[in-house]
C-alpha positions in Angstrom: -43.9 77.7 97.0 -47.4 79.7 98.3 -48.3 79.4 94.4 -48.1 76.4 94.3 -49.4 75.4 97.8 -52.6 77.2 96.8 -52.9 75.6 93.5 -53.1 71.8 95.5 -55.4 73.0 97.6 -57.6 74.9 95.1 -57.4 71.1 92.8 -58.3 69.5 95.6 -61.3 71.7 96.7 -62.6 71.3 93.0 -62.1 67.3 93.6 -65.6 67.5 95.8 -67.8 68.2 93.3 -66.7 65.2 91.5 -67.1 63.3 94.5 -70.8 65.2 94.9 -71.5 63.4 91.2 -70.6 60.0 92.1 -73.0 60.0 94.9 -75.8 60.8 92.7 -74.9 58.1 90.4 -74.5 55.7 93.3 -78.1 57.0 94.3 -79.7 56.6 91.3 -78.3 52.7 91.1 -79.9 51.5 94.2 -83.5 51.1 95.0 -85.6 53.7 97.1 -85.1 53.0 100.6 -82.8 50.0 100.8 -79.7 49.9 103.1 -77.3 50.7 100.4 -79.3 54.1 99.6 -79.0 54.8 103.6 -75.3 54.5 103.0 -74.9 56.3 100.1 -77.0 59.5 101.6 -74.8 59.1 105.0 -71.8 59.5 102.5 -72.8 62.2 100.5 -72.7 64.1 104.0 -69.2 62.6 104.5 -68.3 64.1 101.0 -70.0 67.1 101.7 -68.5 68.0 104.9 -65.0 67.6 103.6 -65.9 69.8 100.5 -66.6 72.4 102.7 -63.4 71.3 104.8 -60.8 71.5 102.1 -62.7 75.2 101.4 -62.3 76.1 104.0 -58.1 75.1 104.0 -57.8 76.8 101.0 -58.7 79.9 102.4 -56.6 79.5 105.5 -53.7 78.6 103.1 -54.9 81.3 100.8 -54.1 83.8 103.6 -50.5 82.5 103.9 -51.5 80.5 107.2 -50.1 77.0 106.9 -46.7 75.3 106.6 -45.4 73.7 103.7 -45.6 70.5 105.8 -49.0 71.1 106.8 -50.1 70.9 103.2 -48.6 68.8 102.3 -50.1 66.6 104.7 -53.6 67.8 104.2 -52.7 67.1 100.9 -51.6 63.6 101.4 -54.3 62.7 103.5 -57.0 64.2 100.4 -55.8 61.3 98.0 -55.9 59.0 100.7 -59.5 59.9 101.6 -60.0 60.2 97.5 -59.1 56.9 96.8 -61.1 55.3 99.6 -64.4 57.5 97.5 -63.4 56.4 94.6 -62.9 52.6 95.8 -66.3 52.9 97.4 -67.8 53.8 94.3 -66.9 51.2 92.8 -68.0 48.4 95.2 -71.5 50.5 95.2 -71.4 50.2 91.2 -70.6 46.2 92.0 -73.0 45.8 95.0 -75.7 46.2 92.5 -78.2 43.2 92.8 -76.0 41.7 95.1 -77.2 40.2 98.2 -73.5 40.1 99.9 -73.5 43.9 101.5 -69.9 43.2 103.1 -68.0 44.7 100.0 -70.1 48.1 100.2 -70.2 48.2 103.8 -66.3 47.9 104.5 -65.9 50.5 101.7 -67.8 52.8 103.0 -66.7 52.2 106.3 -63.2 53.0 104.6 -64.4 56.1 103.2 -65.9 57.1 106.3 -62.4 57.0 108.3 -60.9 58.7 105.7 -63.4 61.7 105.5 -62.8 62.0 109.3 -59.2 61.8 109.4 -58.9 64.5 106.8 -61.8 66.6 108.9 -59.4 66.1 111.9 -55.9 67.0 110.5 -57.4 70.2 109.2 -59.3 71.0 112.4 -55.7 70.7 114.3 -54.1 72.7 111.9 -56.6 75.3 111.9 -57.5 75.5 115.4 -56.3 78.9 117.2 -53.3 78.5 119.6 
């Protein structure tokens, strides 16, 4: 099972950059200096942050620290927070010369709680005894 416990969280590191490349796109959509650029910069931290997170788990895992269930979760929680990215992308993509910010704004918010839940389960699991 270590095999393929690294292999998840090796995908899943490589899954930030992609994350990284959607931002850029969602940045190069929106106007210098609006509210929606704000949002997109204060995500790309978000994205960043649990790029450097789910590195960080893979070399915890890689060092044979790290239950089956523990990776799976992180694992778990990783789409979750993907799929809240990629939904936010999308609304950003739609937002576009829109003058209703809700859609963006609660999809980001999504994102947002999904980058910190993912930050927190791998801080607990990581954290020394």
């Amino acid at each position: 099972m270590k095999k393929t416990s690294e292999k998840v969280t090796i995908d899943l590191c490589f899954v930030g950059a992609e994350m990284l490349v959607m931002l850029a796109i969602g940045l190069a959509m929106f106007g210098q200096g609006c509210k929606s650029q704000t949002a997109l910069k204060a995500n790309g931290v978000a994205i960043t942050t649990v790029d450097a997170a789910m590195q960080g788990w893979a070399a915890y895992t890689q060092a044979g620290k790290g239950t089956d269930a523990q990776i799976l979760t992180v694992s778990n929680a990783y789409v979750l927070y993907w799929n809240a990215e990629l939904t936010a992308s999308n609304t950003w993509a739609i937002a576009v010369g829109n003058t209703n910010n809700t859609l963006w704004q609660t999809a980001t918010a999504a994102a947002s709680a999904s980058a910190t839940n993912i930050i927190n389960i791998i801080s607990q699991f990581t954290k020394s005894p």
